[in-house]
C-alpha positions in Angstrom: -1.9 -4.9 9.9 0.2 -7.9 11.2 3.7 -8.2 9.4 4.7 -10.2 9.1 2.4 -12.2 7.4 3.1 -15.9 7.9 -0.3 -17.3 8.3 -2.6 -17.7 6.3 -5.3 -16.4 8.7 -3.1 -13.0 9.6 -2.8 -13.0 5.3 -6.5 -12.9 5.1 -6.7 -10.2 7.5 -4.2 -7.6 6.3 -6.1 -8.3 2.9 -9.5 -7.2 4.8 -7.8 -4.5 6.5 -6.7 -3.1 3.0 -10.2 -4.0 1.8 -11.7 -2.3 4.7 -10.1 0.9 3.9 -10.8 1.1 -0.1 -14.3 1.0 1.2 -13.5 3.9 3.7 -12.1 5.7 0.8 -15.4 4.5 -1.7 -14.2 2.0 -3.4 -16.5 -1.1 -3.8 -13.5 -3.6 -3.1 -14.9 -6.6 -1.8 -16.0 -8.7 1.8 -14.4 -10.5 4.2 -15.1 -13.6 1.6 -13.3 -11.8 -0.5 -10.4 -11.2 1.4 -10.5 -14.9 1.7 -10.3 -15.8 -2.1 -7.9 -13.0 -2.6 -5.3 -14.9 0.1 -6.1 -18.1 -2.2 -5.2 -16.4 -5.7 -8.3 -16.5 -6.9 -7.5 -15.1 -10.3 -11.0 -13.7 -11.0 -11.0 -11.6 -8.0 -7.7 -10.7 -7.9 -8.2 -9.1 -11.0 -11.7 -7.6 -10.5 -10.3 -6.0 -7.1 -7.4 -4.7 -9.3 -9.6 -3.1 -12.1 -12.4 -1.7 -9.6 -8.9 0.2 -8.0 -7.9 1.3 -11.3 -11.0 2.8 -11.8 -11.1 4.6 -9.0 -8.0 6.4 -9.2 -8.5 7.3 -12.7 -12.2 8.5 -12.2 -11.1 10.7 -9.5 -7.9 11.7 -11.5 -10.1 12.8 -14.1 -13.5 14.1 -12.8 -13.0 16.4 -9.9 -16.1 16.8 -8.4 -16.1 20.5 -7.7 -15.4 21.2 -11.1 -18.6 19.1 -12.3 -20.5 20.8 -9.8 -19.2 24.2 -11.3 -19.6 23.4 -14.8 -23.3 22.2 -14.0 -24.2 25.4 -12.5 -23.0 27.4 -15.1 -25.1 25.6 -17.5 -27.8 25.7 -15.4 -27.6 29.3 -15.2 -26.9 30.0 -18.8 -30.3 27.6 -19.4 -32.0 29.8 -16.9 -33.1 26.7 -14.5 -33.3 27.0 -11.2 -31.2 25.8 -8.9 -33.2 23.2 -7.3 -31.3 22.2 -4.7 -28.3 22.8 -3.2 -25.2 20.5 -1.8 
């Protein structure tokens, strides 16, 4: 990160720093374009990149995914299938 940020070039790459590291963490946040547009207020992907985060947090918030893993082999069990495979 460069901070400040007083150009517009060291703008647009803190923004593809941050967007670099939502994808490290799996979330589908954008490209270098993006980062671009984002820098400009580009209100359509402003927004998109805020509700793709929002999602995110909330999904993981409320599906943890050992529990679903958990909950599907106790079905599985109860149904008498196989465990086909294992992760």
């Amino acid at each position: 990160m460069r901070v400040p940020a007083v150009s517009r070039l060291q703008k647009v790459h803190n923004a593809g720093v941050a967007l670099t590291e939502l994808e490290r963490l799996g979330v589908h946040a954008g490209s270098k374009d993006e980062a671009k547009m984002i820098v400009d207020g580009h209100r359509d992907t402003v927004v998109s990149l805020l509700w793709t985060v929002a999602h995110a947090v909330q999904w993981r918030e409320r599906f943890q995914e050992d529990v679903i893993k958990e909950e599907i082999a106790r079905v599985r069990v109860q149904a008498g299938v196989a465990d086909e495979k294992k992760t």
